[in-house]
C-alpha positions, 0 to 999 in steps of 0.5 A: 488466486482463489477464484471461489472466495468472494473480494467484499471490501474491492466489490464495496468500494467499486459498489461506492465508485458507481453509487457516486458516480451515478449520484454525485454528492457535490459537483466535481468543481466541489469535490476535485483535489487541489492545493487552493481548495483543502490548504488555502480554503481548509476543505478537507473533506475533499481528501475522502470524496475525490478518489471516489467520483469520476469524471465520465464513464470511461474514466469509471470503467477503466479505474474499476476494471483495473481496480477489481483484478488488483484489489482482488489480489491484495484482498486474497493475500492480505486478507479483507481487513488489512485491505480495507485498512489499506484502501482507505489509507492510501486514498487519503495518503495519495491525496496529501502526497499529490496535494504536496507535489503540487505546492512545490513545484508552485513554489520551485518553478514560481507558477502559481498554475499548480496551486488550482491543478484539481485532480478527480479519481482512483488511478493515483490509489491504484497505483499504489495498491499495484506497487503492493501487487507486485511486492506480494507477486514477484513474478510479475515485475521482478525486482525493484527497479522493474516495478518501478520501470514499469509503473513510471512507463504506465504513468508516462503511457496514461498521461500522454494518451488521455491528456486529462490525466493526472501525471502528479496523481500517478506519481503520488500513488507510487511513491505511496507503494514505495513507502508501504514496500520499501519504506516505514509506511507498513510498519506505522499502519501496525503500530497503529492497528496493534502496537504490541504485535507490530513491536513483536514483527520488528525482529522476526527472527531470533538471534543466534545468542537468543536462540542458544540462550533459550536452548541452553535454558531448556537443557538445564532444566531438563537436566540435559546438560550440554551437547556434543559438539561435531567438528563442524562446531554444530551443536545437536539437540536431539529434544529441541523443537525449532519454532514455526517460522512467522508469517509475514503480512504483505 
């Protein structure tokens, strides 16, 4: 990690989390997601405030500390841009998630009680962004199903020693992580960025035909001709330029 440069959108967003903190906008009654607040009585807004207030200082403290070593991280790697992008749309798709896992199980188990669970905080993002910590650093939690063993162990940890916790928050922030690494959630966010580039990062590495095509078109117009052919049946190219490899975004 590059201790020198400076994380500015994770300092921004923990400036944010305190700022509220000190000087909520609504009380947390007003502000806490649940699925009779934003579905029943269409208060929306509570998507963008909840992830930012908390409840008292410890819950703020935690989430922060938490939040800077992994933000700083994802910030590092991705860039500030992408990671400002990322934080504000997984706070608002965790929300959406969790707002989901509550209606149904309401409806699955015919307990109404989900329908008012009102959830407040950043855990449910951080969660996600870790998710997208250990896709970047491998070394951390190696495969897949070790960083989900470990993120499923933290949640259950979390939920049974701060009974405030939110066991659905949690879950929704790794299911968001799961949909950005594993699934199409990434690649929807570049479409929506730059289609024509996130169209161009579909198929990062040329085919083999393409790349004979493109060789055997280079050849003719130089006036090359075709090449020797090794028993191995590897063609040499002594003038053909090999692209530089893509990088990859996360």
């Amino acid at each position: 990690m590059a201790v020198g440069r400076i994380p500015i959108v994770t300092l921004a967003v923990i400036t944010l989390a305190i700022t509220l903190y000190l000087h909520p906008l609504k009380a947390h009654s007003d502000i806490c997601l649940s699925v009779d607040a934003v579905w029943n009585h269409r208060q929306w807004l509570r998507l963008l405030l909840a992830p930012f207030h908390h409840l008292n200082t410890c819950h703020l403290v935690l989430n922060m500390i938490s939040f800077f070593l992994t933000g700083w991280y994802i910030e590092w790697s991705l860039g500030s841009g992408w990671a400002g992008y990322m934080f504000g749309t997984f706070s608002i798709l965790v929300g959406f998630v969790y707002l989901l896992l509550n209606l149904v199980l309401a409806y699955t188990l015919e307990d109404p009680s989900y329908m008012m669970h009102c959830a407040i905080g950043f855990s449910g993002v951080l969660f996600s962004l870790k998710m997208v910590q250990y896709a970047q650093a491998p070394t951390l939690a190696g495969f897949l199903h070790t960083t989900l063993l470990l993120s499923l162990l933290e949640c259950v940890f979390i939920h049974l020693f701060f009974s405030k916790a939110s066991f659905l928050g949690h879950l929704a922030g790794i299911l968001i992580g799961l949909a950005y690494t594993q699934g199409p959630l990434r690649t929807m966010m570049e479409l929506l960025t730059s289609p024509k580039s996130a169209r161009g990062k579909v198929s990062r590495t040329p085919t083999k035909a393409h790349r004979e095509n493109r060789c055997h078109h280079k050849e003719r117009r130089a006036g090359l001709g075709t090449t020797p052919t090794l028993h191995h049946g590897t063609h040499i190219n002594p003038n053909r330029v090999f692209p530089p490899a893509l990088a990859e975004r996360g």
